[in-house]
Backbone bond lengths (Angstrom), bond angles and torsions (degrees), N, CA, C in turn:
res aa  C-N    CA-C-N  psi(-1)  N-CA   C-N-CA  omega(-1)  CA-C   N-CA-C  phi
1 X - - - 1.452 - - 1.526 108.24 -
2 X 1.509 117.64 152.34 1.233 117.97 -170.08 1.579 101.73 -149.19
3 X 1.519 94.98 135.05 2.151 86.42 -177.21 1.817 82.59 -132.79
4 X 1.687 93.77 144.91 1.320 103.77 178.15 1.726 90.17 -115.09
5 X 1.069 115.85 148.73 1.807 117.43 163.64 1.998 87.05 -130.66
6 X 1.175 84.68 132.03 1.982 97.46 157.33 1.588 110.76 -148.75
7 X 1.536 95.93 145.45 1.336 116.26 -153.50 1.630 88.44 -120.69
8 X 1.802 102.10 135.11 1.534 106.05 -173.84 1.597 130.77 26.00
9 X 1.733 109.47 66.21 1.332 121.57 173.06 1.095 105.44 -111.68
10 X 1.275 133.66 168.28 1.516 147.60 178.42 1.702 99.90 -79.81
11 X 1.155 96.08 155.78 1.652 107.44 -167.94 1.494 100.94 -89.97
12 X 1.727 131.27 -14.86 1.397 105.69 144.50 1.649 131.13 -50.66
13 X 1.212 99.95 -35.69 1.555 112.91 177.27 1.313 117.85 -52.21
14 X 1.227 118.53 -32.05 1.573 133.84 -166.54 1.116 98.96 -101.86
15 X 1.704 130.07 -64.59 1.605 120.40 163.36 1.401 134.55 -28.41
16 X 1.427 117.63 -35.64 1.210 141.51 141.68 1.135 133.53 -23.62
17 X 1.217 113.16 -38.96 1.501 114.12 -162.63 1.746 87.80 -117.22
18 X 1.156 127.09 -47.24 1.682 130.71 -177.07 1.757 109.90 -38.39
19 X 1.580 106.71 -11.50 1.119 107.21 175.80 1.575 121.03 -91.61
20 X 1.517 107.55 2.77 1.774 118.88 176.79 1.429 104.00 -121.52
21 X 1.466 112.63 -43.66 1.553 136.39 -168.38 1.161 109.36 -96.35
22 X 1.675 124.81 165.98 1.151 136.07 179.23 1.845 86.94 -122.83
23 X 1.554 97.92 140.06 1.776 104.78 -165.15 1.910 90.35 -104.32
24 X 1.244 112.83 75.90 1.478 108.10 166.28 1.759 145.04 -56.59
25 X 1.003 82.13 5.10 1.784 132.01 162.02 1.164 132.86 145.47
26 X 1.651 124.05 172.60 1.262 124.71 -154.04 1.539 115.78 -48.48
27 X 1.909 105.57 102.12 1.524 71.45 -177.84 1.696 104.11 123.67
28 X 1.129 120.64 -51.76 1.042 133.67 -155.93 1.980 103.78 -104.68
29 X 0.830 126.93 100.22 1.576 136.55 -179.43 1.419 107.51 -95.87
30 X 1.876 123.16 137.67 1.295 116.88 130.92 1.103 108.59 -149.76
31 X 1.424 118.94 -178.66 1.605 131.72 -151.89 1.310 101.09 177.64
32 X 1.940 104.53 152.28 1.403 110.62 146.58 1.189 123.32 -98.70
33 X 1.855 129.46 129.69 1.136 105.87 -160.74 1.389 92.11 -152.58
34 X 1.050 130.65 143.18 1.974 145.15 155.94 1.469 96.00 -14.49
35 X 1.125 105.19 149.61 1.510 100.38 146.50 1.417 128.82 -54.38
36 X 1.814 96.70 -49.79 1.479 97.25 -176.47 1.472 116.19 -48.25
37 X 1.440 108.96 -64.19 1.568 105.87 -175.54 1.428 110.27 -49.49
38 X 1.554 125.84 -44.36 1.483 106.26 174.12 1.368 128.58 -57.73
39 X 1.326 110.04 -28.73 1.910 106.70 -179.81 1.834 107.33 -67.30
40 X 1.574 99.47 -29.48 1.458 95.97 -155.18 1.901 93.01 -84.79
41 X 1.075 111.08 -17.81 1.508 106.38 -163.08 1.944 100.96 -87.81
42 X 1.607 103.28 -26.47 1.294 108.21 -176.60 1.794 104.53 -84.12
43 X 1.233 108.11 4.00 1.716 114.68 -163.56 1.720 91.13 -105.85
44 X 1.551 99.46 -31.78 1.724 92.47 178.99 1.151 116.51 -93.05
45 X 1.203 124.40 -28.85 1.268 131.31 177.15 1.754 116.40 -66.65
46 X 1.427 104.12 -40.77 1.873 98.36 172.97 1.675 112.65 -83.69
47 X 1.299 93.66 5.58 2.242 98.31 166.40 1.408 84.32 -101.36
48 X 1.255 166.03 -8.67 1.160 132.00 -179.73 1.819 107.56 -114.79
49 X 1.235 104.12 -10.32 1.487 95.55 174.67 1.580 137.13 -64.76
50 X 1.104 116.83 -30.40 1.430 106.32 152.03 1.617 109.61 105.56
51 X 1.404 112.02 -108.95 1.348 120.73 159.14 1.477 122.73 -94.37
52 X 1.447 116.30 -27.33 1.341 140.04 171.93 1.837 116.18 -29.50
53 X 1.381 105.95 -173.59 1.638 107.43 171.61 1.464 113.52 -161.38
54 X 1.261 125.59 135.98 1.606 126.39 176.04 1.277 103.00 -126.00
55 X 1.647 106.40 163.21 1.424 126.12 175.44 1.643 117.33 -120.34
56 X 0.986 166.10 11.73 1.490 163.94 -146.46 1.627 93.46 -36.30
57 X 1.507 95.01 134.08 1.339 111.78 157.80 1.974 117.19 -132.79
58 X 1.016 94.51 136.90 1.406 98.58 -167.59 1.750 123.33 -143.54
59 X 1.143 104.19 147.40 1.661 108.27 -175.22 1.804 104.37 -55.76
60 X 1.012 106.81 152.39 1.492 121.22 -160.09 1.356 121.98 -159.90
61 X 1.341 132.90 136.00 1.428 121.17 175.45 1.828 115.91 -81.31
62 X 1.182 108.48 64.94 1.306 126.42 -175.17 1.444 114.14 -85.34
63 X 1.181 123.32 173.33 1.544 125.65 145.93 1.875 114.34 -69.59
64 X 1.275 114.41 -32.28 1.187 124.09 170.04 1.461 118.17 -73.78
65 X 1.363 103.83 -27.93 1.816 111.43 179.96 1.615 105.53 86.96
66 X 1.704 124.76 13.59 1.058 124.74 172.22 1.808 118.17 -169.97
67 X 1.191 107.78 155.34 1.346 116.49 175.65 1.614 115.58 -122.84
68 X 1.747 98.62 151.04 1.236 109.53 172.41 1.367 123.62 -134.93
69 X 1.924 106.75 152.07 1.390 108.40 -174.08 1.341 107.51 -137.00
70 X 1.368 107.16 145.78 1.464 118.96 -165.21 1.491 98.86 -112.83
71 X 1.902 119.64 150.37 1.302 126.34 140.95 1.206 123.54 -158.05
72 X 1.527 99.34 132.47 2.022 103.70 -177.72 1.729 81.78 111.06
73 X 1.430 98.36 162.87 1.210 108.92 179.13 1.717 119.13 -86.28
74 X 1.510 113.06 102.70 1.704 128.39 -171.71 1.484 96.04 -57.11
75 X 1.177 98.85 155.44 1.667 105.00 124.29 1.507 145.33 -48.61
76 X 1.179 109.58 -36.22 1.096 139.02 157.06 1.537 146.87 -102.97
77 X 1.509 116.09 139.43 1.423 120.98 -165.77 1.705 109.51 -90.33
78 X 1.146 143.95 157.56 1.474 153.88 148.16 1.692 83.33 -79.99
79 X 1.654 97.09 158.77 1.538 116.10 155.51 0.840 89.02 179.38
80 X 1.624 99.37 144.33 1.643 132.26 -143.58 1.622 100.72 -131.16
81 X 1.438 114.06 89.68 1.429 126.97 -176.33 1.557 95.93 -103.91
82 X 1.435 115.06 102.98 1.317 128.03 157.68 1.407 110.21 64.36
83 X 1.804 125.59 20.49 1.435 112.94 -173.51 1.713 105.78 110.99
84 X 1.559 107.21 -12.36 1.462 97.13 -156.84 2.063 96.19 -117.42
85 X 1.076 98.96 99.48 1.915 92.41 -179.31 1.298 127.58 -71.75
86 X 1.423 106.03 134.86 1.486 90.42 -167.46 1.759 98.24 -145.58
87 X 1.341 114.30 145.92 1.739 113.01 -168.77 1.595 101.84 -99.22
88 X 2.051 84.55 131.48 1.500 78.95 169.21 1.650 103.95 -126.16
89 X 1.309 110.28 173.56 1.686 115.13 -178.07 0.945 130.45 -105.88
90 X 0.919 113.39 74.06 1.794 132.06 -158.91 1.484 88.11 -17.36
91 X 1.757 130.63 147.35 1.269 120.45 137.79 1.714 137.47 -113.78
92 X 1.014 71.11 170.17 1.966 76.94 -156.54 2.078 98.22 -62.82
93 X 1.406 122.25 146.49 1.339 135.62 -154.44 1.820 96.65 -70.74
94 X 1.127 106.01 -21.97 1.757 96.20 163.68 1.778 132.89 -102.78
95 X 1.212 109.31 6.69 1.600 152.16 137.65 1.748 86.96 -48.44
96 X 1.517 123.51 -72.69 1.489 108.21 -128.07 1.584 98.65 -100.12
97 X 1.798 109.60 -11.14 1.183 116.31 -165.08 1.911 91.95 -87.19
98 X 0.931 111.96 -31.34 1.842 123.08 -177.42 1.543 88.06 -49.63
99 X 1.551 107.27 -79.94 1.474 117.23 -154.07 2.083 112.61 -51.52
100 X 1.505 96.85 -30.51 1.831 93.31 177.74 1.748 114.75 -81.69
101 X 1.814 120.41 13.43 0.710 99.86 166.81 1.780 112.00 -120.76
């Protein structure tokens, strides 16, 4: 299984992919797919994004049973505690100034 999420891409970008993937909302991709076709579709898709951002997540021989790859600046962070990935949400500097008092 393979889920693509991209954040502010052009809707060729997304048309694009509806031709491997099913677009379960705006934005939101998954599919079963080869590796090959996934490297090559995630290799075309981060040359056409632009200012935009994607995430691929994919089955993997992990402890988790999957891996993930980021490009362009997400919403979201990976962090890599000992092997084990886990998303965090960056927060915004008045988020962080609240919580230290």
């Amino acid at each position: 299984m393979v889920v693509m999420i991209l954040e502010n891409v052009q809707s060729s970008v997304r048309g694009e992919l509806t031709r491997w993937m099913l677009e379960l909302r705006s934005g939101v991709f998954v599919g079963d797919l080869s590796a090959a076709v996934r490297d090559n579709l995630w290799k075309t898709v981060c040359g056409k994004m632009r200012a935009g951002a994607g995430m691929l997540v994919y089955n993997a021989a992990t402890e988790q049973g999957y891996a993930i790859r980021f490009h362009g600046d997400t919403s979201r962070v990976v962090e890599d505690f000992d092997g084990l990935l886990l998303i965090r949400c960056p927060q915004s500097q008045t988020e962080e100034k609240s919580l230290e008092n």
